[in-house]
VEXDREN-2710 file (C-alpha; in Angstrom, 1 decimal):
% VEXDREN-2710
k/r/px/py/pz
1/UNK/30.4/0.2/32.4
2/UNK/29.7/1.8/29.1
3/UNK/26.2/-0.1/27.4
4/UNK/26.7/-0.2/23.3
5/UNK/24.4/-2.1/20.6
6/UNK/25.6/-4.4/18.3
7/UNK/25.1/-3.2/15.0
8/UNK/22.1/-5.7/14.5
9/UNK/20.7/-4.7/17.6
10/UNK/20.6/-1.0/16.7
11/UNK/18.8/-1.2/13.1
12/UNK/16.4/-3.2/15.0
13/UNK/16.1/-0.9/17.4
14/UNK/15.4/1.9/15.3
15/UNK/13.1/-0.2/13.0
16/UNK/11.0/-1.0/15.5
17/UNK/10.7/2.8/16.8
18/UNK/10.0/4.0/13.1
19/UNK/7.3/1.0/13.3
20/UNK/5.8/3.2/16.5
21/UNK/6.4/6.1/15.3
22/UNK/4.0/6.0/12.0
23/UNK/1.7/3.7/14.1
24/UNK/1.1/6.4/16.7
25/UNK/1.0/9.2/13.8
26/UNK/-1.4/7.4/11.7
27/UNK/-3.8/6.8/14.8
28/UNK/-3.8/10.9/15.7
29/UNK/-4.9/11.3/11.6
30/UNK/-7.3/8.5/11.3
31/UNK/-8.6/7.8/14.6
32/UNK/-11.8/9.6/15.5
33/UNK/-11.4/12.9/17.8
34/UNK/-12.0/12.1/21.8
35/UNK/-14.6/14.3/22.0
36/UNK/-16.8/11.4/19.8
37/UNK/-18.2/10.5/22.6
38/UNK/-19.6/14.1/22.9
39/UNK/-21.4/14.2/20.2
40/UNK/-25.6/14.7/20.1
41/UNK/-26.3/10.9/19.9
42/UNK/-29.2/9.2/21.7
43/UNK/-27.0/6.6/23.3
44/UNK/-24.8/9.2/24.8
45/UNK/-25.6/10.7/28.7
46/UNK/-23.4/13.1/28.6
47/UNK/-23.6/16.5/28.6
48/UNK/-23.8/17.2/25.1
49/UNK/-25.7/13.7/24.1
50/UNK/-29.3/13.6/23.6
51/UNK/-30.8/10.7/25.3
52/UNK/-32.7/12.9/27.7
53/UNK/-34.7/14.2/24.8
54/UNK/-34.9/10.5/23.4
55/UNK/-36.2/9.4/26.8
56/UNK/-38.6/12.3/27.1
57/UNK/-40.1/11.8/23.7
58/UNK/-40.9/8.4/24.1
59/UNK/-42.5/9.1/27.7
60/UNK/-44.1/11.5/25.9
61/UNK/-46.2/9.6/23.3
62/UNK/-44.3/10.1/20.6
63/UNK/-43.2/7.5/17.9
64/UNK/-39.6/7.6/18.1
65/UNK/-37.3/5.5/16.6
66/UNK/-32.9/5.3/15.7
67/UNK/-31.7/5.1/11.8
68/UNK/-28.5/3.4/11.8
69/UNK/-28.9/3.1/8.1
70/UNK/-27.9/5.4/4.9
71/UNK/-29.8/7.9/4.2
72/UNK/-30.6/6.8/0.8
73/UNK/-32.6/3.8/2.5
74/UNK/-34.7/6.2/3.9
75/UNK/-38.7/4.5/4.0
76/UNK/-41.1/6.6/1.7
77/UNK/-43.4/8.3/4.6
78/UNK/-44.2/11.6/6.3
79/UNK/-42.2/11.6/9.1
80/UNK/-39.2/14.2/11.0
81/UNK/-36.2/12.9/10.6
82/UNK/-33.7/14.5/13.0
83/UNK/-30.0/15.3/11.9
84/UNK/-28.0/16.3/14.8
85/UNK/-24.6/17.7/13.7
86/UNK/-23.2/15.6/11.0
87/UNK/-19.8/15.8/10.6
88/UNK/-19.0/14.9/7.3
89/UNK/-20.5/15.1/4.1
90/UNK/-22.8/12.1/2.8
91/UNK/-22.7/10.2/-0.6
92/UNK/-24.9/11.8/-3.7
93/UNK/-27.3/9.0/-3.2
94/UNK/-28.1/9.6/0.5
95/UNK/-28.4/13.6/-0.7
96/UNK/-30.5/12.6/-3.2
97/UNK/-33.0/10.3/-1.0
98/UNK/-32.9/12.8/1.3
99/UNK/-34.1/15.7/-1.5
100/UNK/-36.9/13.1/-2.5
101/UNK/-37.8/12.9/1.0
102/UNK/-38.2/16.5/1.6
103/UNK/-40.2/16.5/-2.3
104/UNK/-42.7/13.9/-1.0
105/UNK/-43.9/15.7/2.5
106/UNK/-41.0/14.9/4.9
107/UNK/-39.6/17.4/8.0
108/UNK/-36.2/17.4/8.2
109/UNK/-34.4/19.0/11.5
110/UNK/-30.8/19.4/10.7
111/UNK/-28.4/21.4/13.1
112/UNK/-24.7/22.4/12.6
113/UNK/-22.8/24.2/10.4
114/UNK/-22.8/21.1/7.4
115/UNK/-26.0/21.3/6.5
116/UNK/-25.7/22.3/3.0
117/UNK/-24.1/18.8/2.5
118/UNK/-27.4/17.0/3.3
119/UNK/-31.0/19.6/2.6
120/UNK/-31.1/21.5/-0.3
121/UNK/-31.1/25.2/-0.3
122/UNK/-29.5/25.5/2.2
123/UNK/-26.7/28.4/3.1
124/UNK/-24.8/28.5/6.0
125/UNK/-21.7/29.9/7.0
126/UNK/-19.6/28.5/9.4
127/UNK/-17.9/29.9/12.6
128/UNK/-15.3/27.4/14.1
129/UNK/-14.3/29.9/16.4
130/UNK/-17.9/29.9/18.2
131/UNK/-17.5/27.9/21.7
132/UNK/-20.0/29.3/24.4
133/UNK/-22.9/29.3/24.8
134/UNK/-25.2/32.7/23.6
135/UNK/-28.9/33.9/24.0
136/UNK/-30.7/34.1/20.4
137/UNK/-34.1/36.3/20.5
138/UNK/-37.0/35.5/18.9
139/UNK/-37.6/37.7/15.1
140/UNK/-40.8/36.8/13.9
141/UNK/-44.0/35.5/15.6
142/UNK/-44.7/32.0/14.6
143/UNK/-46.1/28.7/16.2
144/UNK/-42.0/27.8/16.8
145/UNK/-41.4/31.2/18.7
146/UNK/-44.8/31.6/20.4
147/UNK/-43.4/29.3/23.4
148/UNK/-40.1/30.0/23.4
149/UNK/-39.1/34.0/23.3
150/UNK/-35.4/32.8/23.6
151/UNK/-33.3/29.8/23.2
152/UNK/-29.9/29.3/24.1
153/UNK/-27.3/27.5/21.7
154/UNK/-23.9/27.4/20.4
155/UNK/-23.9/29.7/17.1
156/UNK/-21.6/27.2/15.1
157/UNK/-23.1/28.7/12.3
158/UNK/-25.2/30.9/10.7
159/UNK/-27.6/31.6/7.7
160/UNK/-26.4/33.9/4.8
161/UNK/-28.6/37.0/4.6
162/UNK/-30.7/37.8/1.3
163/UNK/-32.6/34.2/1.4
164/UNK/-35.9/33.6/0.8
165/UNK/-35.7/31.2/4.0
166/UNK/-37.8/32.3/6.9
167/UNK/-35.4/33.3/10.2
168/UNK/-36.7/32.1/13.1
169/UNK/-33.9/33.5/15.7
170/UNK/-30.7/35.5/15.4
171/UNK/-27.8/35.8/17.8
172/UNK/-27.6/39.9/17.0
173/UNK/-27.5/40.3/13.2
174/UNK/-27.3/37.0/12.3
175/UNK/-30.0/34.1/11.9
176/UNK/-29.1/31.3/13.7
177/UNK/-32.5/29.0/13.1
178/UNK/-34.2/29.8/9.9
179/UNK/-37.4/27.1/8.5
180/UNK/-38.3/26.9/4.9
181/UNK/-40.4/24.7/2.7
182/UNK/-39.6/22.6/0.0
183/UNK/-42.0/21.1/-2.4
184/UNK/-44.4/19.4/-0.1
185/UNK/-42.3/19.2/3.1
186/UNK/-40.4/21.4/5.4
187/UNK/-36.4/21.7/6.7
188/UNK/-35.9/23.3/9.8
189/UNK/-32.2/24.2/10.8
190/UNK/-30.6/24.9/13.9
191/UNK/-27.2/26.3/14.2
192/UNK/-26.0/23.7/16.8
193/UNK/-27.9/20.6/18.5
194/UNK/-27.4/22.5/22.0
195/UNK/-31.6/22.7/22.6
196/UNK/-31.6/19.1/22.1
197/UNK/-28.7/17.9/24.3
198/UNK/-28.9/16.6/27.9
199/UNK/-27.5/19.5/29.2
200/UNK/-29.3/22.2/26.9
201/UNK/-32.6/20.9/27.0
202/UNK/-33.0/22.3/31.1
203/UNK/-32.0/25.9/29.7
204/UNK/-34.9/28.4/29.6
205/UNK/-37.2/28.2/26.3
206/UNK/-35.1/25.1/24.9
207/UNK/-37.5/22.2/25.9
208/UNK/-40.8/24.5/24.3
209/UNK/-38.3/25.1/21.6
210/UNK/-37.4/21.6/20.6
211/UNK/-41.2/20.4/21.0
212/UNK/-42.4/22.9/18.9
213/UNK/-40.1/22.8/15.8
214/UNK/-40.9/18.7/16.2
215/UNK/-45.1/19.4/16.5
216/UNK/-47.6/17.3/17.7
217/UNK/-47.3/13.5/18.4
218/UNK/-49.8/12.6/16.0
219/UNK/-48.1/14.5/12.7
220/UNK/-45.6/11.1/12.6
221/UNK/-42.7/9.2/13.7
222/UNK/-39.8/11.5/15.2
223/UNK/-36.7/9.6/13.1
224/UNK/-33.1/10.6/15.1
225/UNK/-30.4/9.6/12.4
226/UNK/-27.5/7.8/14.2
227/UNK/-26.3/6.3/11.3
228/UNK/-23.9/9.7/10.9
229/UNK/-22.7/9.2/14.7
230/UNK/-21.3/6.0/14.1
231/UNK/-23.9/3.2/15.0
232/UNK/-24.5/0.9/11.9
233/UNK/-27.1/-1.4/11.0
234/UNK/-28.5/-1.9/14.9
235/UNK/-25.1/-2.2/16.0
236/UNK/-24.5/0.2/19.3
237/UNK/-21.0/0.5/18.2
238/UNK/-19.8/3.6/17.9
239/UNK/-16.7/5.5/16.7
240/UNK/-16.0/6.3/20.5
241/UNK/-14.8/2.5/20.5
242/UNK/-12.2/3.0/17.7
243/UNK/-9.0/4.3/19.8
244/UNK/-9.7/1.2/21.4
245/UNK/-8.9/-0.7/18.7
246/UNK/-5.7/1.4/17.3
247/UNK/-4.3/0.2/20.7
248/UNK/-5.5/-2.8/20.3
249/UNK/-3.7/-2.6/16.8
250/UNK/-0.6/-1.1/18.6
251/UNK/-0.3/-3.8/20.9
252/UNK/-0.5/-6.6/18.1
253/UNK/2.3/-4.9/16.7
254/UNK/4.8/-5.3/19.9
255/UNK/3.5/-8.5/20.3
256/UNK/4.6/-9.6/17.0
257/UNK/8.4/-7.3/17.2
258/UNK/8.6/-9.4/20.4
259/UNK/8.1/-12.8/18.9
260/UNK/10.3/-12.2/15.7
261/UNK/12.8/-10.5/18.4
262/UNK/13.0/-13.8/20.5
263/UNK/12.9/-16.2/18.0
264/UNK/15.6/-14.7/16.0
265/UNK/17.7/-14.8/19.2
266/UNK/16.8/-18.6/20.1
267/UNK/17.1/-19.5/16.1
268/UNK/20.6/-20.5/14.9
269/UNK/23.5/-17.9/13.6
270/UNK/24.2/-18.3/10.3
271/UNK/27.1/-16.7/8.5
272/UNK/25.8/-15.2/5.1
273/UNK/27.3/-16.8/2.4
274/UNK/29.7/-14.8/0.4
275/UNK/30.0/-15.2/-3.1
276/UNK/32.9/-16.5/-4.4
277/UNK/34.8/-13.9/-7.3
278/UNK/36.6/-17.5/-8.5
279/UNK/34.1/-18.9/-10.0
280/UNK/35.0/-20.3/-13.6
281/UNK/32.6/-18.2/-15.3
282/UNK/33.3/-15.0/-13.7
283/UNK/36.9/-15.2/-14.5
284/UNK/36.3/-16.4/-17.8
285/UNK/33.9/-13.6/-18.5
286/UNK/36.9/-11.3/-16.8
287/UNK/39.6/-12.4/-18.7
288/UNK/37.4/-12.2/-21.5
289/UNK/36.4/-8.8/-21.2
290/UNK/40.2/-7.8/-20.5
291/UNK/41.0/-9.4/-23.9
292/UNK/38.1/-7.5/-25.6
293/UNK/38.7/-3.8/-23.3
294/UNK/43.0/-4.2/-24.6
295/UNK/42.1/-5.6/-28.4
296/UNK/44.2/-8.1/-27.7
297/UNK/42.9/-10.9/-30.1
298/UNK/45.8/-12.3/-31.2
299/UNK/46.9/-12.9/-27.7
300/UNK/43.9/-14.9/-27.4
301/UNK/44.8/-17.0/-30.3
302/UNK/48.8/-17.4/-29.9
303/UNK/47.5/-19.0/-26.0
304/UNK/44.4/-21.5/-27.5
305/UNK/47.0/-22.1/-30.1
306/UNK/50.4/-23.1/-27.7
307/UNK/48.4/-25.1/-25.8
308/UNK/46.8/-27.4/-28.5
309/UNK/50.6/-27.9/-29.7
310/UNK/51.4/-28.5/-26.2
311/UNK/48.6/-31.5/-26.0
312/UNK/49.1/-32.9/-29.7
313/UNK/53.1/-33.1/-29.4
314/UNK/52.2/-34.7/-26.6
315/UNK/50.3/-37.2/-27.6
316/UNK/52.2/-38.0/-30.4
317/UNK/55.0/-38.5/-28.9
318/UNK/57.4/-35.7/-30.8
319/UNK/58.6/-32.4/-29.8
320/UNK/56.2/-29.3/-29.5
321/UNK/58.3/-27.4/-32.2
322/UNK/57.6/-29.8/-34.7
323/UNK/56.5/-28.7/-38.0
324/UNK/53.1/-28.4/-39.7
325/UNK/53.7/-30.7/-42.5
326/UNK/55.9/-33.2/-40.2
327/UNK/52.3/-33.5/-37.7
328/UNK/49.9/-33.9/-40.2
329/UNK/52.2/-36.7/-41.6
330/UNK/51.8/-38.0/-37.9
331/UNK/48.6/-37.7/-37.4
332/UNK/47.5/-39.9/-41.5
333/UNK/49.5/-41.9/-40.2
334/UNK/49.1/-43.0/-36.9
335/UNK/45.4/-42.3/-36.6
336/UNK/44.2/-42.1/-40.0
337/UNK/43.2/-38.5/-39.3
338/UNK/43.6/-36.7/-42.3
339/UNK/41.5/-33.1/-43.0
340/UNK/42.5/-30.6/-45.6
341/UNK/41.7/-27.7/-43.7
342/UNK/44.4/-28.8/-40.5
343/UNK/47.5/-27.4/-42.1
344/UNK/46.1/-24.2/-43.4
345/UNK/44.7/-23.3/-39.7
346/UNK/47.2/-24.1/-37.8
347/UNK/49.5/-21.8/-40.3
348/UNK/46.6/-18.9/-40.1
349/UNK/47.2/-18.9/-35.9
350/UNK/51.1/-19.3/-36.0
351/UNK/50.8/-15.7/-38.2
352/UNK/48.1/-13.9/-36.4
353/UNK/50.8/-14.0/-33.1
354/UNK/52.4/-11.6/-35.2
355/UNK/49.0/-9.4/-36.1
356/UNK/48.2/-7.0/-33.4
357/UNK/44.8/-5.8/-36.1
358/UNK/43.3/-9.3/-36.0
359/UNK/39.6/-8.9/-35.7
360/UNK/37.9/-10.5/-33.1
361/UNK/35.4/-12.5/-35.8
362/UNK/38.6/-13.8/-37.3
363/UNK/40.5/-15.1/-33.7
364/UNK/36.7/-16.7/-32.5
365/UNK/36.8/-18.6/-35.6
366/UNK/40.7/-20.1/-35.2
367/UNK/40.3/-20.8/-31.4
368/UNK/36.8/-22.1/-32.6
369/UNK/38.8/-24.6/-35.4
370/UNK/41.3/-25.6/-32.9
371/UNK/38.3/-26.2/-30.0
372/UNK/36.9/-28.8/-33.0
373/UNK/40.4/-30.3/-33.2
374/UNK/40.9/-31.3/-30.1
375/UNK/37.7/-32.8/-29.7
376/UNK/38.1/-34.6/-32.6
377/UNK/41.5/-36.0/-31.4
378/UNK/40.3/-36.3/-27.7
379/UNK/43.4/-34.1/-26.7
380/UNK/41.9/-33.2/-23.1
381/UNK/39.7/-36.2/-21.9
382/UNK/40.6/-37.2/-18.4
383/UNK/39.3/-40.5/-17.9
384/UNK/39.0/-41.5/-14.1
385/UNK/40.2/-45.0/-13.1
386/UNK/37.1/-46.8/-12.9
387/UNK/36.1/-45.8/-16.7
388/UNK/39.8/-46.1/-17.9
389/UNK/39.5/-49.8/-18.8
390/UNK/36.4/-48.6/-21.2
391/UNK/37.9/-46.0/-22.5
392/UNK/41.3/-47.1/-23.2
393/UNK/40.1/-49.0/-26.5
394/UNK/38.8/-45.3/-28.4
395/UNK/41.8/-43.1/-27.2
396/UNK/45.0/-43.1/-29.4
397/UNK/47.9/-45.1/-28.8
398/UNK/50.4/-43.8/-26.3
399/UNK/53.9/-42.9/-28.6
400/UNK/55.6/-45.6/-29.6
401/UNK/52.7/-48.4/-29.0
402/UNK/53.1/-49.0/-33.0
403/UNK/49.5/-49.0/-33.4
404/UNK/47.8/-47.8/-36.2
405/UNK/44.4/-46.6/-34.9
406/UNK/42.3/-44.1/-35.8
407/UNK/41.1/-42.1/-32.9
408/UNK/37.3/-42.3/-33.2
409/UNK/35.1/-38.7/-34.7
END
């Protein structure tokens, strides 16, 4: 047996796909990259998180603490504050703290290849293509390279030739870890975090490495900025939690196609209603604008004109081709109804039947007249039964009644 869709069925159908559809694009753009939970945090055990080295500092003596803050809340001391591959550039205020920071006699330790963002002075060039891990040799004998001949790391990056900074190690050619000073304190820069991580730190010459470019315990607190991973104000919730809540997002979204799905099937079916094209002021405006699109004014007239004959003969009791003169005779007499102007306009809409030209000013102001007319003379009142008895004493007599009244104004 064949399966089809209603109509109905089918825009729903698709509506509810294009609903998935952006849903499930707008959680690949926005939702963090699965390898978040890679990344050099201290809460992180895996392979390329760093909390081994957070571990081994505190067993160490040193004073180590998390900053799940901005930067530009950064407390006014001497301390090394550790920035472990940032992935996205900070606001001008955090740069700014961070320059004052640096001014004042603080060590900053920033790795990856968006360091330029944070430190100042800074010029690094990056290399997205760089994946393994290499061997960078020592260039220049310093308390950072005494322990460590070479270090192993992912060169993410590297530092511009021609700067004044001092380059620590190169992979080849190119510096990978350069230090410099600025004003009273010191930034140290590290093409990746890979001496730092969990599974970096057991390569030859990392540990010495990373325990030298930090110093002794007793120069200050070691700071390791986890505000840029994704933990905020103490919270240890990180961005690696997110694509848990786009499908948490996802599934509110079904949930709520499925309820508006079954409760327009349990509601009642209702016919739309159709609007009627007989309304009495559609065709009014419709025969209207026929009478205006054909200039046929006097068309307009001769009708409004027959028909208030039609109603006033009527009335009175006489034929409807009686003469002008012969009804307003009738009509002093009968109902005391006499108007100077009567005569004259009913003459002015007996010769505009025969006045193709008439202007449309001139036939609204005759079908207008005869409108007043018939008002006045209560030619089309349709009293019901109930309000006949009240009524009966203000209409005009019936013909031949012999009364004399005078309909009222």
């Amino acid at each position: 047996m064949r399966f089809a869709l209603d109509p109905v069925d089918r825009r729903l159908l698709l509506g509810a796909g294009a609903v998935l559809a952006a849903v499930v694009v707008a959680t690949l753009i926005l939702a963090p990259r699965a390898n978040r939970v890679e990344e050099p945090t201290t809460y992180s055990a895996g392979s390329t998180g760093a909390k081994a080295a957070w571990l081994l500092l505190k067993e160490s003596g040193y004073r180590v603490e998390r900053w799940e803050q901005p930067l530009r809340h950064l407390p006014r001391s001497k301390a090394t504050i550790v920035i472990a591959e940032p992935a996205a550039a900070p606001p001008a205020a955090d740069v700014e703290r961070l320059r004052s920071f640096i001014l004042d006699g603080g060590r900053v330790l920033i790795s990856g290849p968006f360091a330029e963002a944070f430190v100042p002075d800074a010029a690094t060039v990056p290399r997205p293509w760089a994946t393994g891990w290499q061997r960078a040799a020592a260039l220049s004998p310093a308390a950072i390279t005494r322990d460590a001949p070479e270090i192993t790391l992912v060169p993410q990056a590297y530092w511009k030739p021609g700067s004044s900074a001092q380059a620590l190690y190169a992979d080849g050619e190119r510096a990978v870890v350069v230090r410099y000073g600025y004003g009273q304190g010191e930034v140290i820069w590290w093409a990746s975090a890979t001496p730092l991580t969990n599974a970096g730190l057991k390569e030859p010459g990392n540990l010495e490495f990373f325990l030298a470019c930090l110093g002794p315990a007793r120069d200050g607190p070691i700071v390791f900025d986890e505000f840029e991973h994704g933990h905020w104000g103490g919270r240890a919730e990180t961005r690696v939690g997110w694509p848990f809540g786009w499908l948490a997002v996802q599934v509110a979204l079904i949930a709520l196609a499925v309820v508006l799905t079954f409760s327009r099937r349990s509601g009642p079916v209702l016919a739309p209603a159709a609007d009627t094209r007989l309304s009495p002021l559609e065709f009014v405006q419709t025969l209207g604008g026929l009478y205006q699109r054909a200039g046929a004014a006097s068309v307009a007239v001769d009708i409004c004109h027959q028909r208030f004959r039609y109603w006033l003969a009527r009335r009175l009791g006489t034929s409807a081709n009686t003469g002008i003169h012969e009804l307003e005779s009738l009509l002093r007499e009968r109902w005391r109804f006499d108007d100077p102007d009567f005569a004259d306009t009913l003459r002015a809409c007996e010769t505009s039947r025969e006045n193709p030209r008439l202007r449309s000013r001139d036939a609204l102001r005759l079908v207008q007249a005869l409108f007043r007319y018939a008002a006045a003379l209560r030619l089309f009142e349709r009293p019901g039964a109930d309000a006949a008895a009240s009524l009966s004493a203000r209409r005009p007599p019936a013909p031949g009644a012999g009364r004399r009244d005078k309909p009222p104004a």
